[in-house]
C-alpha positions in Angstrom: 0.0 0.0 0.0 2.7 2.3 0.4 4.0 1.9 -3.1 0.7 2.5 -4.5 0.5 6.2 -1.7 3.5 7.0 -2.8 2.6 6.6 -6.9 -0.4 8.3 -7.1 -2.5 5.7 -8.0 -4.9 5.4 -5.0 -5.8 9.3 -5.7 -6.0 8.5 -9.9 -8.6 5.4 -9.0 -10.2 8.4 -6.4 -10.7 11.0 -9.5 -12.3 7.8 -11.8 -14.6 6.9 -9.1 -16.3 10.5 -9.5 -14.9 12.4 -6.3 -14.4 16.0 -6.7 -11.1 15.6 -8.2 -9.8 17.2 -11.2 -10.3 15.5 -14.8 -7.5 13.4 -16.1 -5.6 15.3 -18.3 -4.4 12.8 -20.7 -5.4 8.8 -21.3 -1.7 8.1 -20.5 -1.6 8.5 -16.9 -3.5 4.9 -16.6 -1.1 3.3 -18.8 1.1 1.8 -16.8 0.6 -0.5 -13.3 2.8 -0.7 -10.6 2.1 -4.4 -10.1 0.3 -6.2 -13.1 -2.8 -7.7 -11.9 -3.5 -5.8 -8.7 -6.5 -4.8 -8.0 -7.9 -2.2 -4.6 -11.4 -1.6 -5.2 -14.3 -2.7 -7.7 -15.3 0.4 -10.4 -18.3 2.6 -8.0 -19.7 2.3 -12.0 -21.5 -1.0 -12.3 -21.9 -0.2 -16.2 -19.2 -2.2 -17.5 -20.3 -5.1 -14.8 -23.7 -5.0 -15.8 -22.9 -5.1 -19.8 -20.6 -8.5 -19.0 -23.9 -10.2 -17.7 -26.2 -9.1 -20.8 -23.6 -10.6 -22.6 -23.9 -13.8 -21.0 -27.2 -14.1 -20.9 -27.2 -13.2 -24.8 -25.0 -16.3 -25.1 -27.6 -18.1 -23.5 -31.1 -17.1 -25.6 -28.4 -17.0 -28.7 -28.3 -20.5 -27.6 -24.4 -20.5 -28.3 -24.1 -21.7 -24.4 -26.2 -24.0 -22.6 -28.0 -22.7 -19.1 -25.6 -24.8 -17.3 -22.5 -24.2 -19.3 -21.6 -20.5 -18.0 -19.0 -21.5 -15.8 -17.4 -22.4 -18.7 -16.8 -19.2 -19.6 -14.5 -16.7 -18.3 -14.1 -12.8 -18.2 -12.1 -10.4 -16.4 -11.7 -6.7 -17.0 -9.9 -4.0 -15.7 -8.6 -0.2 -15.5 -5.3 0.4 -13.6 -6.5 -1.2 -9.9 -10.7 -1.1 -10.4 -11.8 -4.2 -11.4 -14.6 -3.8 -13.7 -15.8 -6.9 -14.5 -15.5 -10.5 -13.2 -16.5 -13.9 -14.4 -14.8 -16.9 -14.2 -12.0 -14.7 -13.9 -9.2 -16.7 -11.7 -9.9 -20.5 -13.1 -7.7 -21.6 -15.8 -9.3 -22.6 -18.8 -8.0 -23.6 -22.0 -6.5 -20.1 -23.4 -5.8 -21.7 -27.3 -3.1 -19.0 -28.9 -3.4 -16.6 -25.6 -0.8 -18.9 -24.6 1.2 -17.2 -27.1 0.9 -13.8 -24.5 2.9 -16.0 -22.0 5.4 -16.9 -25.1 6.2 -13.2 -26.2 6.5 -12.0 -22.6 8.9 -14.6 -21.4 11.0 -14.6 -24.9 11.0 -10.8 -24.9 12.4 -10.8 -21.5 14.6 -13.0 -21.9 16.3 -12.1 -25.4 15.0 -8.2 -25.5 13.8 -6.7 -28.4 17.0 -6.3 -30.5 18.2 -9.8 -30.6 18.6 -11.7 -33.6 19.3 -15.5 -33.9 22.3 -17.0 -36.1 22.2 -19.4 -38.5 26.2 -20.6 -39.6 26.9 -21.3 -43.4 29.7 -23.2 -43.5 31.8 -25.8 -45.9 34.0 -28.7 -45.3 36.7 -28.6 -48.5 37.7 -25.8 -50.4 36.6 -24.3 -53.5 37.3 -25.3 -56.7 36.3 -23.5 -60.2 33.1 -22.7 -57.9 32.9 -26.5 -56.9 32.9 -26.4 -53.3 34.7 -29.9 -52.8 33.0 -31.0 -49.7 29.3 -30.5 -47.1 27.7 -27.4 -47.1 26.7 -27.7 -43.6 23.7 -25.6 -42.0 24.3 -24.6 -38.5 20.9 -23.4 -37.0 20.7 -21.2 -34.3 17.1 -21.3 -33.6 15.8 -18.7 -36.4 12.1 -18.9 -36.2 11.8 -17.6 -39.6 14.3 -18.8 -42.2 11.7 -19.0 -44.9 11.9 -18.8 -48.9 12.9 -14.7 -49.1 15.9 -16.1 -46.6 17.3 -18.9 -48.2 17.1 -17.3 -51.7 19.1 -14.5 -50.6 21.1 -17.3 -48.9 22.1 -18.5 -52.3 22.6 -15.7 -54.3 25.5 -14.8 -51.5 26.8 -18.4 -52.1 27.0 -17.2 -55.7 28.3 -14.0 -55.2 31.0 -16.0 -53.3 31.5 -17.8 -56.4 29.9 -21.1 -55.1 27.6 -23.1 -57.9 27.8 -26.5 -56.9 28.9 -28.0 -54.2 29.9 -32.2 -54.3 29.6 -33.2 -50.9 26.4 -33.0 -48.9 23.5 -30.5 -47.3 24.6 -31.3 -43.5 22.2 -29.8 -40.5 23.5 -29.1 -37.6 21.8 -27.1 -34.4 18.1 -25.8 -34.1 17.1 -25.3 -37.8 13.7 -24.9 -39.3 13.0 -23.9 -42.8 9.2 -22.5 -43.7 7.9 -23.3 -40.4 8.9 -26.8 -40.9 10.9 -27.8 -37.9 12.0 -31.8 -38.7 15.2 -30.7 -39.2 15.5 -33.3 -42.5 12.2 -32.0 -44.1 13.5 -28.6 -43.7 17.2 -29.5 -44.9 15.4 -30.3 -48.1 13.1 -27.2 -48.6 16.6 -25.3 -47.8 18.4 -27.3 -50.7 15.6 -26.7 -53.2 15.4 -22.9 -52.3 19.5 -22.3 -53.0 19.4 -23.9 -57.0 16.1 -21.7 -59.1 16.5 -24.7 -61.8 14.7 -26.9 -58.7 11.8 -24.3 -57.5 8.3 -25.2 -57.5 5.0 -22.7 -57.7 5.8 -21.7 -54.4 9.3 -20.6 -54.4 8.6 -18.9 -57.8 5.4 -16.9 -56.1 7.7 -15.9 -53.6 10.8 -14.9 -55.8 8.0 -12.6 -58.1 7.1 -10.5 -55.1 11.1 -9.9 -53.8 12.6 -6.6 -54.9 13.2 -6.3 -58.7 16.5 -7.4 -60.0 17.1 -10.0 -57.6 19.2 -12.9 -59.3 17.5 -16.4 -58.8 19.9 -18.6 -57.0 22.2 -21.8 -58.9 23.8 -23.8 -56.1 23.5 -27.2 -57.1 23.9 -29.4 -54.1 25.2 -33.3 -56.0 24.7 -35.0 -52.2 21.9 -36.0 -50.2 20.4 -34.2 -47.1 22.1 -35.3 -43.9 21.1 -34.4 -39.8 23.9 -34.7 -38.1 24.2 -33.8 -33.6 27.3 -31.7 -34.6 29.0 -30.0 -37.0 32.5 -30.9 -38.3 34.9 -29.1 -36.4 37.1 -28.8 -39.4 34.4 -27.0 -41.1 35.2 -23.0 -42.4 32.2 -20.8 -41.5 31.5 -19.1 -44.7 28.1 -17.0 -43.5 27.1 -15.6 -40.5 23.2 -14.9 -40.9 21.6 -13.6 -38.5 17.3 -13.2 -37.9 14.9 -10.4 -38.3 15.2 -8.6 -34.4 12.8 -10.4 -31.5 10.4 -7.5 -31.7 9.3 -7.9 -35.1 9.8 -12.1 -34.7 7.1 -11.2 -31.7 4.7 -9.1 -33.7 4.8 -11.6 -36.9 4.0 -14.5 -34.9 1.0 -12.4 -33.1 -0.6 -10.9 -36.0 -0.8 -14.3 -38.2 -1.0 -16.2 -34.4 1.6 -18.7 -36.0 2.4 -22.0 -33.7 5.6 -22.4 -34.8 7.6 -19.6 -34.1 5.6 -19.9 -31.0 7.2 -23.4 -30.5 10.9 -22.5 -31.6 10.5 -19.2 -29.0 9.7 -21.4 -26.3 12.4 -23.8 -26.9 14.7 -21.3 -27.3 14.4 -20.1 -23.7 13.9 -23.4 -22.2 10.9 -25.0 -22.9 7.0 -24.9 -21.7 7.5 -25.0 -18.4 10.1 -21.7 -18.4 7.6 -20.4 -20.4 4.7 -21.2 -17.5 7.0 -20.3 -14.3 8.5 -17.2 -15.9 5.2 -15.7 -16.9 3.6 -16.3 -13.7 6.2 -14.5 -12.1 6.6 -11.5 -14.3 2.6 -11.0 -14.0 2.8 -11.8 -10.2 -0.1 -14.2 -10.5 -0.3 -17.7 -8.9 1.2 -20.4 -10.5 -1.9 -22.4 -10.8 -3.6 -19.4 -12.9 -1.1 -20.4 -15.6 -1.2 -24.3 -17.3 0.8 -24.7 -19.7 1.9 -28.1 -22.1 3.5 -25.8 -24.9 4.1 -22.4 -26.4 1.6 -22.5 -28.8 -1.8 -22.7 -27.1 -2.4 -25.9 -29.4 -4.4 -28.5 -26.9 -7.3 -27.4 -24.5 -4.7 -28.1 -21.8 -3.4 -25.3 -22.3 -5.1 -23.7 -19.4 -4.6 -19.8 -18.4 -7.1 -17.8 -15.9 -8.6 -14.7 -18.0 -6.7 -12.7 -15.2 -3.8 -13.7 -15.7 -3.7 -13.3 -19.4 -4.7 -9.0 -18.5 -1.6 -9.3 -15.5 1.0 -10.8 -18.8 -0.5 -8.0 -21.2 0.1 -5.7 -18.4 3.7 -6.7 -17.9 4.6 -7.2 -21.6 3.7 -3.6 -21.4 6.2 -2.5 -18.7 9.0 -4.3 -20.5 8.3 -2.9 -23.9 7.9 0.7 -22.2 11.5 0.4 -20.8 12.3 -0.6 -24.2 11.2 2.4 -25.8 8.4 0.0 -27.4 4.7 -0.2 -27.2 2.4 -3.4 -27.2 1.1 -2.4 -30.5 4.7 -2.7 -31.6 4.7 -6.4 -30.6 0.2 -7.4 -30.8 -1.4 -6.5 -33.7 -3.8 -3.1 -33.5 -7.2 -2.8 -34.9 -7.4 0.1 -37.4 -3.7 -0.4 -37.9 -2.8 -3.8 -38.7 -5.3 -4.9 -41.1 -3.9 -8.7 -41.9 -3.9 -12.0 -40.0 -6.3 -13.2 -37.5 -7.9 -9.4 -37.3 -8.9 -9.4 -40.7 -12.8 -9.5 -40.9 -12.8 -8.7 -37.1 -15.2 -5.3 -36.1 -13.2 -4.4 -32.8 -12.6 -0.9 -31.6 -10.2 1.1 -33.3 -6.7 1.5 -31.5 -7.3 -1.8 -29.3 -4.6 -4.2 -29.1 -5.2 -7.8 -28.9 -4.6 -11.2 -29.5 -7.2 -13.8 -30.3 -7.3 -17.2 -29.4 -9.3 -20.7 -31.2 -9.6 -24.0 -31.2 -12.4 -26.3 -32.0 -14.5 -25.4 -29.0 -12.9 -22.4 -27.7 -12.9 -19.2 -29.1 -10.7 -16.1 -27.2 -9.9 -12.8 -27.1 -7.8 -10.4 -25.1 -5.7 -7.1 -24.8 -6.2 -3.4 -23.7 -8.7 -1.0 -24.7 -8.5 2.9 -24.9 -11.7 4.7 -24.0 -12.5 8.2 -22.6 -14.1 7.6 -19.3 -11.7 4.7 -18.0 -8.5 5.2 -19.9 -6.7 1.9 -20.8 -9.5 -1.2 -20.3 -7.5 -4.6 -20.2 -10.0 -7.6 -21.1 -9.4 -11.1 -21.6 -13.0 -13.3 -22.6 -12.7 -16.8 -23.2 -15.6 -18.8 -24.5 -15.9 -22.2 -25.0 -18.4 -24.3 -27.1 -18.4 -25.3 -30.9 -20.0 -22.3 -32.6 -16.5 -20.3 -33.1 -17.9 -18.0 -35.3 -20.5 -17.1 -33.2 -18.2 -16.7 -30.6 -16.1 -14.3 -32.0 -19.2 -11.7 -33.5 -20.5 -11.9 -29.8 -16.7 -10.8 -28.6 -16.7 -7.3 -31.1 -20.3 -6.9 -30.0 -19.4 -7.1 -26.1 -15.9 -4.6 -26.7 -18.4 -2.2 -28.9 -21.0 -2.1 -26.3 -18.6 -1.3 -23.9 -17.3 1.3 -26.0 -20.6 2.6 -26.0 -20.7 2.8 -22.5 -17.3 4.4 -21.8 -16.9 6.4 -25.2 -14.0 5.9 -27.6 -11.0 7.4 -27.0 -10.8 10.5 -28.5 -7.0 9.8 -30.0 -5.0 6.5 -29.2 -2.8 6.8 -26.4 0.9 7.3 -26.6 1.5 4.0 -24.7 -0.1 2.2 -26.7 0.9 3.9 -30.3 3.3 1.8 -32.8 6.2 3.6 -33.6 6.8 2.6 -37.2 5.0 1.1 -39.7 8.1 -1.0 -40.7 6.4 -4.3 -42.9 8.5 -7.5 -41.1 8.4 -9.1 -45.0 12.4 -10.5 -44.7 13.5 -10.2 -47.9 13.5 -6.0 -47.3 16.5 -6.7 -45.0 18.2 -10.2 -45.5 20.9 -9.2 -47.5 22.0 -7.0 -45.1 22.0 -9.6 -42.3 24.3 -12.0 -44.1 27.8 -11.2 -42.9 30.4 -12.9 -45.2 33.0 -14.8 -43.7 35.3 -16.1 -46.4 35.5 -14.8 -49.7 36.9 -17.1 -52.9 
């Protein structure tokens, strides 16, 4: 309590609850929480409280819940420490890609926003009259996006080195996934047909039409078969240092299109499921219980997080993207900004940032939205049951109601404002990430 005297924030919740207090003078001063989660007092405005029950009961006569299925669903909304809405809100239930909050706020903490993982080109025999007279060997460093745009450029710097065949083998070494695919043999083979054009299928040449103009097409013709091997050959010359697009943009990639593998390869690279459960719990300084985890992913109904704990991570992936000089919208996608991936089709309040959540009988949604009357509202719903779709038109109609009820903001709030518009498409910057090693 006296960290919360000496903040301010006992007197800011005082001027909300209507006491002769002056306005707020901007939507930023509820932006931030001195400990994610906490909450001091329910909102003297039962408003919000009573628009979370019409919802449920429209579930009910929509007949997309049973009578006795409510408990099933869970809701939890809050503005800095007033709790405006609670149901369901502190059992776990299965959270599908929310799980993916837990993911970026644990891999953000632990790499921070600049880091870039490093993928080793190197060769086992010297070149000869652009022969390279041994393995090619792939040293991954746990890139969760070494796709097409990638390994093309890839190539063309082989060729540039004046590499066009090589006589030995493909060799994979080290945490490598190519396209998404993470068997490390499957993707050694998408990796060797990407680097010679004469091999490309549709896709490669799809992807290859919308790269810059003017980019060559790749001839390394690899003679030897794909290999996984546990190590590399010490006596191998690195000839490539490659390194990632930066965690930040990694982050919002795999949030906007809600993909499960760079999900997968982010919790792995920071320890697993279980880092990814304990950390979390700990940065949003809710039980341990509130958080269930079997993956990174959110793929599996056991996947179990309380809708309160998904606001608490939300509110802490804000604090360390703040002292980052980042926002969440830099890292979530942003309705009215990003207009691709699982928001597309989506009628959500302008300037809130979210992330949704589905699997076959649970449909989720949850982030932070900015309104007039209570500044920055963090929300988590989860619904389960088999009518997805209905699910998800019941989820915009609760946030726009609410709206309704608290106004739009009139502007979006600083802390919640992207600060660039920068499209994470890698082939705008993979040529620049290669750092040649050896030149023939």
């Amino acid at each position: 309590m006296l960290e919360l005297l000496s903040s301010g924030l006992v007197t800011l919740w005082l001027e909300m609850a209507g006491l002769q207090i002056k306005p707020l003078d901007a939507l930023d001063a509820l932006a931030w929480q001195s400990s994610p989660g906490l909450v001091i007092a329910p909102d003297p405005n039962p408003a919000s409280a009573n628009t979370v029950q019409d919802y449920l009961k429209g579930l009910i006569q929509s007949k997309l819940i049973a009578q006795n299925l409510t408990d099933s669903q869970g809701i939890w909304m809050q503005s800095g420490p007033m709790l405006m809405a609670n149901h369901q809100g502190t059992t776990p239930l299965p959270a599908a890609s929310l799980t993916k909050v837990a993911t970026s706020l644990v891999a953000f903490k632990t790499w921070g926003p600049d880091h870039q993982f490093e993928t080793l080109i190197s060769a086992t025999g010297p070149i000869v009259n652009g022969v390279l007279q041994g393995d090619l060997v792939i040293t991954g460093g746990g890139d969760p996006m070494m796709v097409w745009e990638e390994a093309i450029t890839l190539g063309n710097t082989l060729n540039r080195m004046g590499i066009k065949q090589v006589k030995g083998n493909l060799v994979i070494t080290g945490s490598f996934a190519m396209n998404f695919q993470r068997n490390p043999l499957m993707a050694g083979q998408l990796f060797k047909q990407s680097l010679n054009s004469a091999l490309w299928t549709r896709s490669e040449n799809y992807i290859y039409s919308i790269m810059p103009k003017g980019t060559p097409k790749p001839k390394v013709a690899i003679a030897g078969a794909v290999k996984v091997e546990a190590q590399a050959n010490p006596q191998r010359a690195v000839l490539i240092r490659h390194l990632s697009l930066p965690l930040k943009q990694i982050i919002k990639e795999m949030n906007v299109y809600s993909n499960n593998d760079i999900a997968e390869m982010l919790a792995e690279s920071v320890g697993g499921y279980t880092v990814v459960q304990s950390t979390a719990a700990k940065l949003a300084r809710v039980p341990d219980a509130e958080i269930q985890l079997i993956n990174g992913s959110g793929l599996g109904p056991e996947n179990r997080i309380s809708p309160r704990a998904v606001c608490a991570m939300f509110m802490a992936m804000q604090q360390e993207a703040g002292a980052h000089s980042l926002t969440l919208a830099d890292l979530f996608p942003m309705s009215g900004f990003d207009h691709r991936g699982t928001l597309h089709s989506r009628h959500i309040p302008v300037g809130t940032v979210m992330k949704t959540g589905t699997l076959r009988d649970v449909s989720a949604l949850a982030g932070v939205m900015p309104t007039r009357d209570r500044g920055l509202v963090w929300f988590a719903i989860i619904n389960r049951g088999p009518n997805v779709s209905g699910f998800r038109a019941g989820q915009d109609q609760l946030l726009q109601r609410l709206v309704q009820k608290l106004q739009l903001a009139p502007e979006v709030p600083a802390a919640l404002t992207p600060h660039s518009t920068i499209n994470t498409l890698p082939e705008l910057g993979a040529a620049n990430r290669n750092q040649v090693m050896f030149q023939s």
